[in-house]
NUTORZA-60934 format. One record per residue (C-alpha): residue in one letter; x, y, z. Coordinates in pm, whole numbers, padded with zeros to 5 digits, always signed. Layout:
REM NUTORZA-60934
@ronu->A | u->X | v->Y | w->Z;
...
END
This chain:
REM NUTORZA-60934
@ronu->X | u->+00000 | v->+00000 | w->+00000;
@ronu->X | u->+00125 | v->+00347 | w->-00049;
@ronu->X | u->+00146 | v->+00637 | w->+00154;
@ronu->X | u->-00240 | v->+00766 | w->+00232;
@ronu->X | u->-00338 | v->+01100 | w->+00148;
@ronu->X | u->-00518 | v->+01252 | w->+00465;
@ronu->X | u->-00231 | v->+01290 | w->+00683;
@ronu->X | u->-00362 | v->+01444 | w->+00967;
@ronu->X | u->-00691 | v->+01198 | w->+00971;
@ronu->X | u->-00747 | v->+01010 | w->+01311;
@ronu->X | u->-00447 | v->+00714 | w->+01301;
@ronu->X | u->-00217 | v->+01033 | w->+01376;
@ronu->X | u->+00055 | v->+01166 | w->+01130;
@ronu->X | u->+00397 | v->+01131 | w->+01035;
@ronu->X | u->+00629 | v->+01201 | w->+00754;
@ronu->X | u->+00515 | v->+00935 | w->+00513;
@ronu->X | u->+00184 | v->+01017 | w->+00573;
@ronu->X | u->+00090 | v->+00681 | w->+00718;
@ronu->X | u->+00044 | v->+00832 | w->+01061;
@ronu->X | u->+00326 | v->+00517 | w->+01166;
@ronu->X | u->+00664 | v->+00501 | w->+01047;
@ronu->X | u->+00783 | v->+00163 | w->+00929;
@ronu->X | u->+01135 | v->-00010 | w->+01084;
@ronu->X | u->+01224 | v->-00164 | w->+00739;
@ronu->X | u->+01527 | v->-00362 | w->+00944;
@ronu->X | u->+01256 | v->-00524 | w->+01193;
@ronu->X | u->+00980 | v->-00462 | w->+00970;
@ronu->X | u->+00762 | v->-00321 | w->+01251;
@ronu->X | u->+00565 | v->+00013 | w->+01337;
@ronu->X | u->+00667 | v->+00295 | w->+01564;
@ronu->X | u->+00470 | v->+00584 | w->+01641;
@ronu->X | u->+00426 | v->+00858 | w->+01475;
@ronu->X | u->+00409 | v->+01242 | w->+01625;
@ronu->X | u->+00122 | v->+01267 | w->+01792;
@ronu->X | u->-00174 | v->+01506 | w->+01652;
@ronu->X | u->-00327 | v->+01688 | w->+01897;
@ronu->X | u->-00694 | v->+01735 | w->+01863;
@ronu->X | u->-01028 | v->+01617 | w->+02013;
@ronu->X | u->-01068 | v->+01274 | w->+01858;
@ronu->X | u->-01403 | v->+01355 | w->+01742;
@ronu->X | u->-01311 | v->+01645 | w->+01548;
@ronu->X | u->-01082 | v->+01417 | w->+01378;
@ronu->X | u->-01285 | v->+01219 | w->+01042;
@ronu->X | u->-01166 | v->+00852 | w->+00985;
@ronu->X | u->-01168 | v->+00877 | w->+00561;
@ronu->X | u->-01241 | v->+00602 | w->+00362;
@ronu->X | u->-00829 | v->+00577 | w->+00312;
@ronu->X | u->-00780 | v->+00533 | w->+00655;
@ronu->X | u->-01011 | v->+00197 | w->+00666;
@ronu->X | u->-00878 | v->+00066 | w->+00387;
@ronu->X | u->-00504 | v->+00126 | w->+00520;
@ronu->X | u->-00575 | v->-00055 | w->+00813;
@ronu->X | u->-00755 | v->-00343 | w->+00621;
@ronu->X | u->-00449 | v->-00386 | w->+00471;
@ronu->X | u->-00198 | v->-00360 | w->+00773;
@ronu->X | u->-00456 | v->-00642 | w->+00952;
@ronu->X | u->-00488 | v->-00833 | w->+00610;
@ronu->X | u->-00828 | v->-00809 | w->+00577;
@ronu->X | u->-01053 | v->-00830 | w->+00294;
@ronu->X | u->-01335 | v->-00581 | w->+00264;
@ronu->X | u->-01693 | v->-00633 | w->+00074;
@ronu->X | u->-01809 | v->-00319 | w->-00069;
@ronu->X | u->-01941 | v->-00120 | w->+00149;
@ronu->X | u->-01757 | v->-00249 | w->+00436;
@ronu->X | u->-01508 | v->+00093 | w->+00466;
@ronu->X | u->-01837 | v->+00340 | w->+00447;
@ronu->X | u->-01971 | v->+00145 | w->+00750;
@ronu->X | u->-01657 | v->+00143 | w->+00929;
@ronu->X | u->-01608 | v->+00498 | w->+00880;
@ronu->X | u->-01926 | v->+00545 | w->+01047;
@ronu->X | u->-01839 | v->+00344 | w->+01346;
@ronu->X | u->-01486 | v->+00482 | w->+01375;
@ronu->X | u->-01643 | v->+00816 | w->+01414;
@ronu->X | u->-01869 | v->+00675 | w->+01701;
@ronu->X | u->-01563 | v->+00495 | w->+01884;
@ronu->X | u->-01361 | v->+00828 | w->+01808;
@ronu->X | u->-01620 | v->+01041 | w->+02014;
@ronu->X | u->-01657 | v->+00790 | w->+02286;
@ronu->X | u->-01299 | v->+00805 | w->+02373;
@ronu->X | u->-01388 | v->+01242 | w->+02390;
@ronu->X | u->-01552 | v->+01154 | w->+02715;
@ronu->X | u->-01155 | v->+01015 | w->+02853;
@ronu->X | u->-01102 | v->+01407 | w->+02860;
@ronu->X | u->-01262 | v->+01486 | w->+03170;
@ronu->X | u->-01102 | v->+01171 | w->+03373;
@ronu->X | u->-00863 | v->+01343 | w->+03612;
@ronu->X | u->-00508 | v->+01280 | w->+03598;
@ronu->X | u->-00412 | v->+01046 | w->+03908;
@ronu->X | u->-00065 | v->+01140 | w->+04118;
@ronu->X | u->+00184 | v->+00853 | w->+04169;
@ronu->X | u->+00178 | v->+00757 | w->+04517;
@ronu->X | u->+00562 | v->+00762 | w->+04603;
@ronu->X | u->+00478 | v->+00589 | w->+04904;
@ronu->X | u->+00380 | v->+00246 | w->+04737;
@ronu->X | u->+00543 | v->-00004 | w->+04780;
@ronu->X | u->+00557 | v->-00395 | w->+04628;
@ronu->X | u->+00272 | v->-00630 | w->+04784;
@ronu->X | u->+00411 | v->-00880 | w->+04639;
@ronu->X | u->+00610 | v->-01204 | w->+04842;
@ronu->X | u->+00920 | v->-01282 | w->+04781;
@ronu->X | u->+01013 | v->-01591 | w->+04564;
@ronu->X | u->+01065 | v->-01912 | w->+04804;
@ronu->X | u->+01159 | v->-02260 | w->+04716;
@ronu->X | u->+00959 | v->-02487 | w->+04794;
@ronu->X | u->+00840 | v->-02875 | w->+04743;
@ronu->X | u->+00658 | v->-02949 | w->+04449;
@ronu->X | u->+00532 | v->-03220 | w->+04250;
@ronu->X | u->+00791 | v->-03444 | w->+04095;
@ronu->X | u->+00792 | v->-03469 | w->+03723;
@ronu->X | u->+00624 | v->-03798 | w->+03673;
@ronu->X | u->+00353 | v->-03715 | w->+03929;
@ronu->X | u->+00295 | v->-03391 | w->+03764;
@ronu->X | u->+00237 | v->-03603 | w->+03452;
@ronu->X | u->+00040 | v->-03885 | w->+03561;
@ronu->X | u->-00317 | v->-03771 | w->+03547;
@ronu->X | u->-00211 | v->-03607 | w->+03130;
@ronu->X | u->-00378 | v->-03732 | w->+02862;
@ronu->X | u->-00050 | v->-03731 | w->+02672;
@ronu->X | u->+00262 | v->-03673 | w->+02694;
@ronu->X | u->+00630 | v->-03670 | w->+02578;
@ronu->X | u->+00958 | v->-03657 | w->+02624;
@ronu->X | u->+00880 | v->-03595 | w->+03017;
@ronu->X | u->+00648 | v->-03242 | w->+02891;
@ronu->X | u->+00250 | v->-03247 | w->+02848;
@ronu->X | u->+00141 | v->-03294 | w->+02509;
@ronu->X | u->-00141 | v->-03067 | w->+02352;
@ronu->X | u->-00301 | v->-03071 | w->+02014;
@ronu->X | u->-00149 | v->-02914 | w->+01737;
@ronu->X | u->-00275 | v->-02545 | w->+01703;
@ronu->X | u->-00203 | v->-02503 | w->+01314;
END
């Protein structure tokens, strides 16, 4: 996909236009500068679904990335209301509730796998997942 031509739409903004830059050594996405508006005054274009679609690799009917642009622009207004949660001071007092990490007896290997359905090589065995 090339670079989409509403930069400052809703997914943010950044020098390609994408609103994320692409790592092309780790081929991942960083964030781009953040826009700073009220995300309702910010419209989701038909672009935008369509970029997305193809950054999730998924297929849209037609039709599908009017719709979406609809409910984008709901979502986008719903997250307006985050605006008037107050900001929340670290307590510097906190400290870690959790326990410390103890030793202790367990179950021995072949107990552990005595009730399992299957197993292998001394690990549980599951069903393949692809």
């Amino acid at each position: 996909m090339g670079p989409r031509k509403n930069p400052g739409s809703a997914f943010g903004a950044s020098a390609d236009g994408r609103g994320y830059r692409a790592d092309p050594l780790f081929e991942t996405l960083t964030p781009g500068p953040k826009v700073d508006l009220d995300m309702s005054e910010q419209r989701v274009e038909t672009d935008d679904v369509e970029h997305v679609a193809g950054l999730a690799r998924v297929d849209l009917d037609e039709g599908d990335a009017e719709r979406f642009v609809d409910q984008f622009a709901d979502i986008l207004e719903a997250f307006d209301a985050l605006e008037d949660v107050p900001d929340v001071d670290r307590d510097v007092e906190l400290t870690n509730v959790m326990r410390p990490d103890e030793e202790r007896a367990s179950l021995s290997q072949d107990d552990a796998l005595a009730n399992a359905p299957d197993s292998e090589d001394g690990y549980f065995k599951g069903p393949n997942v692809s």
